[in-house]
C-alpha positions as CSV (number, residue, x, y, z in Angstrom):
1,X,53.6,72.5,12.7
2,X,52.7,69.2,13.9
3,X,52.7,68.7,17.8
4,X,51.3,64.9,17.6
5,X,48.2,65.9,19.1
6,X,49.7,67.8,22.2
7,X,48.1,70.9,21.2
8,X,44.4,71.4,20.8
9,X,44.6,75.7,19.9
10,X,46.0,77.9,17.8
11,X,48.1,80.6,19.6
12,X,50.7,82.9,19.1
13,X,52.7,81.6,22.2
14,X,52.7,77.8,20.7
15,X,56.4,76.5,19.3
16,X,58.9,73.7,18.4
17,X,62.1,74.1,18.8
18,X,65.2,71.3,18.1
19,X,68.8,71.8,18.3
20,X,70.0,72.6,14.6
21,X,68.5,74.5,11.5
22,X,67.8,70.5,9.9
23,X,64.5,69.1,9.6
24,X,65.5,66.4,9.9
25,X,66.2,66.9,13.5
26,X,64.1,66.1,16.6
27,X,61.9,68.4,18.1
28,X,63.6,68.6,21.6
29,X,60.6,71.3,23.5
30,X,57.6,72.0,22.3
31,X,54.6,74.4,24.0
32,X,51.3,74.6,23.0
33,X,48.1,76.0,24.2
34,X,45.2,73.4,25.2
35,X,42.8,75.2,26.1
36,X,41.8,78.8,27.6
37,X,43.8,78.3,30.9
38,X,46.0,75.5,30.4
39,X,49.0,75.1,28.2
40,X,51.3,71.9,27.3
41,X,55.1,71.8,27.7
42,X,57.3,68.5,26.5
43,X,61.1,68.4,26.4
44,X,64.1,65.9,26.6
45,X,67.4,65.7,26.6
46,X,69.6,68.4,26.6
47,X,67.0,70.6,28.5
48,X,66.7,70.6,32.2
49,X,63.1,71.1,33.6
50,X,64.4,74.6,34.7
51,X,66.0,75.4,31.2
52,X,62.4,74.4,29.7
53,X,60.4,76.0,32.0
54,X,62.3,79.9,31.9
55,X,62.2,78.9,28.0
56,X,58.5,79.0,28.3
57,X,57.8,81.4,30.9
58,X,59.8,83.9,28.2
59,X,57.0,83.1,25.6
60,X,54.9,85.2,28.1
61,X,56.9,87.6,28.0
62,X,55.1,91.3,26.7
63,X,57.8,94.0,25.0
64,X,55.9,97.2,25.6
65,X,58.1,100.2,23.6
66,X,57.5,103.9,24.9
67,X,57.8,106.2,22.1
């Protein structure tokens, strides 16, 4: 994926994400690690800061199954 330079690591919690299945389409948030203990969030228009922000927050989120 290409972030434009807004991400400097690999991680499994980095994403795009834009309104429609077309690639054509602009990203409208993207989160990507930066370093160890910092992480980068853009977003625009439809997203409110608090819709990107629990959008992010759930990319923390840990699913632990007890068999």
């Amino acid at each position: 994926m290409n972030f434009n330079g807004r991400v400097q690591k690999a991680s499994s919690k980095n994403f795009q994400m834009c309104l429609r299945d077309d690639p054509d389409q602009d990203v409208v948030i993207q989160f990507g690690k930066m370093n160890d203990n910092l992480f980068n969030l853009d977003f625009k228009y439809p997203l409110s800061p608090f819709q990107a922000f629990a959008v992010c927050l759930s990319s923390f989120d840990k699913h632990f199954q007890n068999d």
